[in-house]
C-alpha positions in Angstrom: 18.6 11.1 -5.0 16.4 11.5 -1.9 13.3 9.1 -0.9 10.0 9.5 -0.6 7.5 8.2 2.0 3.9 7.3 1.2 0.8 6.4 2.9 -1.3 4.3 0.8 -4.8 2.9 1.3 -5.6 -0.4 0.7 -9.1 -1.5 0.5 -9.4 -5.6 0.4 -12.6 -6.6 -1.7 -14.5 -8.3 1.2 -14.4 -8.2 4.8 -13.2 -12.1 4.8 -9.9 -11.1 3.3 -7.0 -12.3 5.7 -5.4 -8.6 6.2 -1.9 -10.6 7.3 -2.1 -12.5 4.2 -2.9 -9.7 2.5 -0.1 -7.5 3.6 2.9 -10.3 3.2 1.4 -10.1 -0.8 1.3 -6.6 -0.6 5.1 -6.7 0.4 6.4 -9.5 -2.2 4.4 -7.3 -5.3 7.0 -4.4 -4.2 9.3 -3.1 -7.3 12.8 -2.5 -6.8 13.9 0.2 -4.5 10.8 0.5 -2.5 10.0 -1.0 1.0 6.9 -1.4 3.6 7.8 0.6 6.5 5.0 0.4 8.4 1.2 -1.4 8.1 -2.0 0.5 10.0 -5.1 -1.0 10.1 -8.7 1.5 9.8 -12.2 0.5 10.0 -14.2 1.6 7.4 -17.4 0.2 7.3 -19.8 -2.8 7.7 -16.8 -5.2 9.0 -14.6 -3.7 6.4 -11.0 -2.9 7.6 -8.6 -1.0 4.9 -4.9 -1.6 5.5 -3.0 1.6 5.8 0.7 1.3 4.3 3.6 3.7 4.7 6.2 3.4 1.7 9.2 4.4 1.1 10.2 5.1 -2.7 13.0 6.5 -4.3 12.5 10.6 -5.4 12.6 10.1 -9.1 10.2 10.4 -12.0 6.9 8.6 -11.0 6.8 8.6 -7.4 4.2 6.4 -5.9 2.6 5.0 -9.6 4.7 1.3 -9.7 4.0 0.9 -5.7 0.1 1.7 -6.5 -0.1 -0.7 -9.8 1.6 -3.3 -8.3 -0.4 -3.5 -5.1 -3.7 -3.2 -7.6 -2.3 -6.2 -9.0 -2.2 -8.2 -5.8 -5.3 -10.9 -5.6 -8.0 -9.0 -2.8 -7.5 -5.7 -3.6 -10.1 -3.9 -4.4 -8.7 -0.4 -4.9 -5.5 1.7 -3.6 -5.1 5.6 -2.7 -2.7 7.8 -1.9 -3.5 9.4 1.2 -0.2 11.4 2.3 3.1 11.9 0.4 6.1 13.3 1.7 10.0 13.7 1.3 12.6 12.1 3.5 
């Protein structure tokens, strides 16, 4: 079975959120098999910073939907995207 990697947008509720904090949460929420590979960081507005992170997941039924719900279930985050998806 191959692996997938994902870019997925994180948007913390407030601009207060400590993004460092946020992304060691982000990476303990992670389900079995998938992994951060990399963390970006974009400005989006008014002080607000979204936290751009590459995942890799396994190929297999479901792709990116247990990364997404478990980062939606990390304390901060206000909502999280998909923005690119891609084989590996």
């Amino acid at each position: 079975m191959g692996k997938v990697a994902a870019v997925l947008k994180v948007m913390p509720e407030s601009p207060d959120v400590d993004l460092d904090d946020l992304e060691e949460r982000l990476s303990e929420s992670l389900p079995e098999g998938a992994k951060i590979n990399g963390v970006e960081t974009e400005e989006v507005a008014f002080g607000l910073t979204a936290l751009l992170t590459t995942v890799i997941v396994p190929d297999d039924a479901g792709g990116t939907e247990a990364v997404e719900e478990a980062f939606s279930n990390v304390d901060d985050v206000e909502s999280v995207g998909v923005e690119e998806v891609g084989r590996i």
